[in-house]
C-alpha positions in Angstrom: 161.0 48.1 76.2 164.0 50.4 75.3 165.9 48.8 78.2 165.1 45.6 76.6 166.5 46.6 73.0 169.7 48.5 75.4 170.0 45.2 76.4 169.8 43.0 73.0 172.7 45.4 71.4 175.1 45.1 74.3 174.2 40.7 74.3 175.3 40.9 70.3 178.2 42.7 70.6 179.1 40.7 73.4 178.7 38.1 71.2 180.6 39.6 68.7 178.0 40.7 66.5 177.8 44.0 64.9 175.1 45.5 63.0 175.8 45.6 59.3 173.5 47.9 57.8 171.5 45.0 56.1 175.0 43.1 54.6 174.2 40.2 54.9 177.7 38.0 56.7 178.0 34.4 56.1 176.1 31.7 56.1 172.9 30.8 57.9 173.4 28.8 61.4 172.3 25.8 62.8 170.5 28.0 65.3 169.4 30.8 63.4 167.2 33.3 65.1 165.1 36.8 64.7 162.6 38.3 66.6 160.0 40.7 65.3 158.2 43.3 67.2 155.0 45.1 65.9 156.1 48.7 66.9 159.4 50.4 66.1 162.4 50.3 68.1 161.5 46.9 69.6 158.1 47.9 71.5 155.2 45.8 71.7 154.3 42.3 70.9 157.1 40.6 69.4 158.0 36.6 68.1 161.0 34.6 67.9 161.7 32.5 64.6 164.2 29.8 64.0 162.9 28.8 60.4 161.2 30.4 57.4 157.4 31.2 57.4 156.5 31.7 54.4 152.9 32.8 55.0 152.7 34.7 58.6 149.0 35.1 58.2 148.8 31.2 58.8 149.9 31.4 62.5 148.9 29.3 65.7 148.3 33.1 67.2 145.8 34.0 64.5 147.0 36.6 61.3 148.5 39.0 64.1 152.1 38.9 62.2 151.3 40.0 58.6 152.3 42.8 57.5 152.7 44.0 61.1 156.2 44.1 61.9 158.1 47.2 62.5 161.5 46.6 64.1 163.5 43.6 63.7 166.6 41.6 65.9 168.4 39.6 63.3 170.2 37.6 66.2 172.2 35.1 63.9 171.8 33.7 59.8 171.0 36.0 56.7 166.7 36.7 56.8 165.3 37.5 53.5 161.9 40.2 54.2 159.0 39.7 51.8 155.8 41.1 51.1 152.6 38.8 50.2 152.7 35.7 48.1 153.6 35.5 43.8 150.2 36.5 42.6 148.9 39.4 45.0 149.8 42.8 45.5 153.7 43.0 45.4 155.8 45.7 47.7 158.3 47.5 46.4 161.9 46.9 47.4 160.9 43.7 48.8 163.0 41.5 49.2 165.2 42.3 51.3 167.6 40.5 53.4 169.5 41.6 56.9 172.3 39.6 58.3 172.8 39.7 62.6 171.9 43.4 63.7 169.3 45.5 65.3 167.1 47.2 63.0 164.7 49.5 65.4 162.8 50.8 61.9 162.1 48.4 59.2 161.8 52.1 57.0 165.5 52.4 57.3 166.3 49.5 55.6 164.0 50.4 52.6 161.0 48.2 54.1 157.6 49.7 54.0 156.2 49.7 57.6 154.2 46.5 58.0 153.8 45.2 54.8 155.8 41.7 55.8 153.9 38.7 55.2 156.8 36.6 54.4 160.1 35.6 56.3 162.7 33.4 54.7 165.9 31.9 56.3 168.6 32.6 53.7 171.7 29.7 53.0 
């Protein structure tokens, strides 16, 4: 799997996109991607999102994605990170958003490991 993150860093800067620390740069695309993976530095199971889900424990592949993301591939648009719905239990520094860049530990970017139940495609 670290060939396959090796090879998602040298595909974005050969796209001519940088990681930016979490700024988030411009505005969200027509095709607007990220990919997930449930271990850090983009091991394990991961998913590919287009739009918002604003509720990842109501998923055609069962509640595997709540609060079980650890690494994240912003490949293009702005992605805001949240923790569970207004009402419940509420994470701190959540949330947060990450423009195009590869983020191989959600903990870096002041994101308690998987607590994510929530992903929002920012404007």
């Amino acid at each position: 799997m670290k060939t396959i993150a090796i090879i998602l860093a040298l595909l974005l800067a050969g796209m001519g996109i940088a990681a930016t620390n979490g700024a988030p740069q411009g505005n969200a695309t027509a095709l607007s991607e990220v990919i997930v993976f449930e271990n850090l530095n983009m091991d394990g199971a991961h998913k590919h999102y287009f739009a918002s889900d604003l509720d990842l424990t109501d998923n055609p592949e069962g509640k595997f994605w709540n609060d079980q993301i650890s690494s994240i591939v912003v490949i293009s648009g702005n992605w805001a990170f949240m923790g569970d719905p207004v009402g419940a239990v509420q994470v701190p520094n959540l949330p947060v958003v990450l423009g195009p860049g590869v983020y191989p530990n959600v903990k870096l970017k002041l994101i308690e490991d998987n607590t994510i139940s929530q992903i929002r495609l920012e404007s």
